[in-house]
Backbone as a chain_set.jsonl record, in Angstrom:
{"seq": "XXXXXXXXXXXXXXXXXXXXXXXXXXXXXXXXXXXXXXXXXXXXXXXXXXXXXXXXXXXXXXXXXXXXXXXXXXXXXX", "coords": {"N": [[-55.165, 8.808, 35.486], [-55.138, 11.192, 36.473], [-57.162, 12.387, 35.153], [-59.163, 11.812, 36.646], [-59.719, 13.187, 38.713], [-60.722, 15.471, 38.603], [-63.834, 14.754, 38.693], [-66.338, 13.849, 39.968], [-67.571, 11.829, 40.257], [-68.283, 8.03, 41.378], [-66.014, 6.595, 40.8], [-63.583, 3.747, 40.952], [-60.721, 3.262, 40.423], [-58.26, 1.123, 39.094], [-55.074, -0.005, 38.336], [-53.09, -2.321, 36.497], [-50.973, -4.238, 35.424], [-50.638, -5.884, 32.897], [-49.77, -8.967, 33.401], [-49.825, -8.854, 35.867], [-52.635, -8.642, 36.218], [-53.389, -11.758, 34.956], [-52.136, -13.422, 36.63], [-53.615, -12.615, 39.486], [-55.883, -13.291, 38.48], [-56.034, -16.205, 37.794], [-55.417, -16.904, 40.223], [-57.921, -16.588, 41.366], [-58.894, -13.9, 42.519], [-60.609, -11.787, 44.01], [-61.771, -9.245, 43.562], [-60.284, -8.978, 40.827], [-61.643, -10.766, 39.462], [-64.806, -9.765, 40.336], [-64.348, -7.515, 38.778], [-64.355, -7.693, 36.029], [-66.438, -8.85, 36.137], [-68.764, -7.824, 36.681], [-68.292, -5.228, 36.108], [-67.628, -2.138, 34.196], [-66.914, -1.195, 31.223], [-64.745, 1.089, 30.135], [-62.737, 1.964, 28.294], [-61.298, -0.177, 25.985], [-58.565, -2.534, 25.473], [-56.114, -4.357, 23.635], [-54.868, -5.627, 25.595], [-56.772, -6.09, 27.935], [-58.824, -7.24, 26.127], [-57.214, -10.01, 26.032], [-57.214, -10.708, 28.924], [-59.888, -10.688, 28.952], [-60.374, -13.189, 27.456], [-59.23, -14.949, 28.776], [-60.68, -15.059, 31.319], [-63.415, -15.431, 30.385], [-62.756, -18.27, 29.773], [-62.255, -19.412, 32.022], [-64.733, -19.029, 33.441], [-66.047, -21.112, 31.729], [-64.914, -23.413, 32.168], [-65.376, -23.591, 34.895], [-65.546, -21.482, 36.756], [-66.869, -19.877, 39.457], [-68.717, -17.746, 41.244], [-69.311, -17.176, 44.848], [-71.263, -16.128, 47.626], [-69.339, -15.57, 49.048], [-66.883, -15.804, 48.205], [-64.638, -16.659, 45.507], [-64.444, -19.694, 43.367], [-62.24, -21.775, 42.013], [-62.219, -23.276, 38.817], [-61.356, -27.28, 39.34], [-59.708, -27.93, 38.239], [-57.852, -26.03, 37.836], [-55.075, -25.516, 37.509], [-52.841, -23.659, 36.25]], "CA": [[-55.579, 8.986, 36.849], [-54.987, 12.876, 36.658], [-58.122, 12.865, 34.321], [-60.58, 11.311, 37.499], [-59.479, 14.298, 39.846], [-62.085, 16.484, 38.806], [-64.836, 14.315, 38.66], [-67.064, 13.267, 41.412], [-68.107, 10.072, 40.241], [-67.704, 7.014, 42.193], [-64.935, 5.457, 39.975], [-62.547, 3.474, 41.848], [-59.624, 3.023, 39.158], [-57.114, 0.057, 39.721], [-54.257, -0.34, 37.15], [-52.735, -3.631, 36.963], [-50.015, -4.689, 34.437], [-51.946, -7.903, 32.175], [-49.608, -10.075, 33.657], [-50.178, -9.035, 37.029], [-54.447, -9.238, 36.403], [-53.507, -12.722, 34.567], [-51.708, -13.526, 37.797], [-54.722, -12.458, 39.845], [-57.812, -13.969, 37.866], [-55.676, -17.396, 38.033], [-55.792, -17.194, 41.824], [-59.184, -15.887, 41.967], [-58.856, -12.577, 43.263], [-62.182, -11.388, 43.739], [-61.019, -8.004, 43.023], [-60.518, -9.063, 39.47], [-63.198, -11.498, 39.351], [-65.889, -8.497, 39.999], [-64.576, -6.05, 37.548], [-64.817, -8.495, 34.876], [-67.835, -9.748, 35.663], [-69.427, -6.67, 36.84], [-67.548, -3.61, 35.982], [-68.294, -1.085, 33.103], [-65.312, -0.733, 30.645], [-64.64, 2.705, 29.706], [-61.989, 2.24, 27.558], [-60.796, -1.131, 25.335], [-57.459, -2.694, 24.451], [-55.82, -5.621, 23.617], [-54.608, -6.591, 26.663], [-58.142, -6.119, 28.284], [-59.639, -8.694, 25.444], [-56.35, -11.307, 26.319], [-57.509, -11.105, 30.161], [-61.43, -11.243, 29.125], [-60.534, -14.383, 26.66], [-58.767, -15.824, 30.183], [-61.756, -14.76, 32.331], [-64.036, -16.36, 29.978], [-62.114, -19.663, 29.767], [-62.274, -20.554, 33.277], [-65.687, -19.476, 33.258], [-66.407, -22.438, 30.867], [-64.255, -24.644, 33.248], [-66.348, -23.848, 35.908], [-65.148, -20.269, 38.092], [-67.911, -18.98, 39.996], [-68.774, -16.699, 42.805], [-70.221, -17.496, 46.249], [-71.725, -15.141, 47.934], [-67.998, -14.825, 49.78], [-65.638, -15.889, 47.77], [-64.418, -16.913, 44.22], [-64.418, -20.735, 43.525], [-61.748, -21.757, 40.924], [-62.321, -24.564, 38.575], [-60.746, -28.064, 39.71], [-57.874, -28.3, 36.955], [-56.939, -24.721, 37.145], [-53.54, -25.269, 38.147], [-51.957, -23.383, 35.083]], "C": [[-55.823, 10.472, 37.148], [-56.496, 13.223, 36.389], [-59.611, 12.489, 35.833], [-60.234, 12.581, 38.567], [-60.933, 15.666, 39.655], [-63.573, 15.868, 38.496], [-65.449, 13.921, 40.272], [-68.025, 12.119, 41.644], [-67.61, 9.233, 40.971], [-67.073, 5.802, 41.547], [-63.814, 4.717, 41.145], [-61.316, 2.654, 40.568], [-58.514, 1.452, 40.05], [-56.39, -0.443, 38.648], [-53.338, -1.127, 37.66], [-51.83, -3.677, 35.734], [-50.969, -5.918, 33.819], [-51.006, -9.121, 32.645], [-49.837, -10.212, 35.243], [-52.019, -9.185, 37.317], [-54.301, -10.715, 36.106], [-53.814, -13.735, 35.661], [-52.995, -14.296, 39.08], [-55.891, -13.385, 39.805], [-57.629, -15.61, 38.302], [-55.816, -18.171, 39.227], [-57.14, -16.85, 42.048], [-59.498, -15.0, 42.871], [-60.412, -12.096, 43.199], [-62.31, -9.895, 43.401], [-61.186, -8.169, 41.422], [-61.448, -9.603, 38.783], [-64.41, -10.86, 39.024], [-65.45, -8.013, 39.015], [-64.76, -6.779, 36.421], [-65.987, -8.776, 34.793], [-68.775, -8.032, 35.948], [-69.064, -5.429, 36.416], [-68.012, -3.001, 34.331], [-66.826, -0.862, 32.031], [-65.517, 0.585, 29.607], [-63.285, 2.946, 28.706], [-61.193, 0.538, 27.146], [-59.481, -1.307, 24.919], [-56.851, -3.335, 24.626], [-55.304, -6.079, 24.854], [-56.053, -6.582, 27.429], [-58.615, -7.211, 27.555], [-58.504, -9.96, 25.54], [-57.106, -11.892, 28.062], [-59.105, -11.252, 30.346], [-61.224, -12.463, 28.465], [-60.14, -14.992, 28.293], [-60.065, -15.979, 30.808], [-62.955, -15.814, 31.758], [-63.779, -18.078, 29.785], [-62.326, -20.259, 31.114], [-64.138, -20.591, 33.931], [-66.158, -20.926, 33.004], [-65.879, -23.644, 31.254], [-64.626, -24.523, 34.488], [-66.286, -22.996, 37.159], [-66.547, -19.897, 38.351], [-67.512, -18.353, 40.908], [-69.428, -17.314, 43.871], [-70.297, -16.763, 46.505], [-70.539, -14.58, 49.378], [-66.992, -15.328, 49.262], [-65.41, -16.27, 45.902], [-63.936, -18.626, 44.246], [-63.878, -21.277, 41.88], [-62.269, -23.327, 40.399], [-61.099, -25.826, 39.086], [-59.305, -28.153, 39.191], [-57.947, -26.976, 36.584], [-55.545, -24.399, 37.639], [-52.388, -24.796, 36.658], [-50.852, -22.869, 35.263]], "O": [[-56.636, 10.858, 37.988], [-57.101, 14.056, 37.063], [-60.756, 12.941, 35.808], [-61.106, 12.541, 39.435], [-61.667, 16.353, 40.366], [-64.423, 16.633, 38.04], [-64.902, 13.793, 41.368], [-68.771, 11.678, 42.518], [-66.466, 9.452, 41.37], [-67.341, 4.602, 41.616], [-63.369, 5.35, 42.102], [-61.394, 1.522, 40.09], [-58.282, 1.098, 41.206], [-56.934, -1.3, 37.951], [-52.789, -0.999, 38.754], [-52.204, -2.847, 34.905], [-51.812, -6.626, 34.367], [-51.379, -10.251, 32.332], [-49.997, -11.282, 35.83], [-52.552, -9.68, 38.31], [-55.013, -11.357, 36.878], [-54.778, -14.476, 35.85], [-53.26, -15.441, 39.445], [-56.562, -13.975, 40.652], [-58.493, -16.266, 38.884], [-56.123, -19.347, 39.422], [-57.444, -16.861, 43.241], [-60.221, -15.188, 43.849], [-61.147, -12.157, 42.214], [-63.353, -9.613, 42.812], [-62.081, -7.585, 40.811], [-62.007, -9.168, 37.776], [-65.058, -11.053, 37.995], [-66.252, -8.019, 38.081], [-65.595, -6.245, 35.691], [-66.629, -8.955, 33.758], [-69.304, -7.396, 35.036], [-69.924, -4.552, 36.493], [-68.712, -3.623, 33.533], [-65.812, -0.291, 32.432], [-66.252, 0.834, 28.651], [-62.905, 4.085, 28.434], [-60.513, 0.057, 28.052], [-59.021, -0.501, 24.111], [-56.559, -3.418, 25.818], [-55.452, -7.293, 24.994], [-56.413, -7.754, 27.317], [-58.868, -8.222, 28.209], [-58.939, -11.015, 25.078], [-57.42, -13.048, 28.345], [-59.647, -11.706, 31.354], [-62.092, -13.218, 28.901], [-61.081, -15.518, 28.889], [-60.551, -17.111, 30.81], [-63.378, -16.769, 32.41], [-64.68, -18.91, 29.681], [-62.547, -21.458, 31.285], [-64.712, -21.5, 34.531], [-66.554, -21.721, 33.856], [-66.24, -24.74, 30.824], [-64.213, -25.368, 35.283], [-66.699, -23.343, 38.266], [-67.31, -19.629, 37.423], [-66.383, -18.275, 41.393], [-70.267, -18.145, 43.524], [-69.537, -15.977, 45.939], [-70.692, -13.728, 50.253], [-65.991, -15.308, 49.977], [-66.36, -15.977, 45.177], [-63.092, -18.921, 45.092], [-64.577, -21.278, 40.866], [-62.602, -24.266, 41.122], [-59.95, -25.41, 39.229], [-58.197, -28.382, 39.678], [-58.07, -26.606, 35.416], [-55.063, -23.34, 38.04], [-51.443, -25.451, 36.219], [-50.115, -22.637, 34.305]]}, "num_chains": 1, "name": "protein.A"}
């Protein structure tokens, strides 16, 4: 976080523990929802590819977006 202080890019950082994004994605936070689906990753590592294998899974069970909210699949009561 120290390292974005002298920049003047429009990063908006948000550090999450992987069980608290897991948490998150499960409920359909739209918060986590976007950065996955949209966001830029600037730096890789295994917990990042555990919470994109998640992200992609409910994909494929049927998460989308609406144009206001996040719409979990039916049988995502994990």
């Amino acid at each position: 976080m120290e390292a974005l202080s002298c920049t003047h890019l429009p990063i908006e950082p948000h550090p999450y523990t992987l069980i608290e994004a897991l948490s998150m994605l499960s409920k359909g936070n739209p918060l986590i929802v976007d950065a996955l689906s949209e966001g830029i990753i600037l730096y890789k590592t295994s917990e990042l590819m555990v919470l994109e294998e998640k992200y992609r899974e409910l994909v494929r069970r049927g998460l989308k977006k609406s144009s206001v909210s996040v719409i979990l699949p039916e049988d995502s009561a994990d």
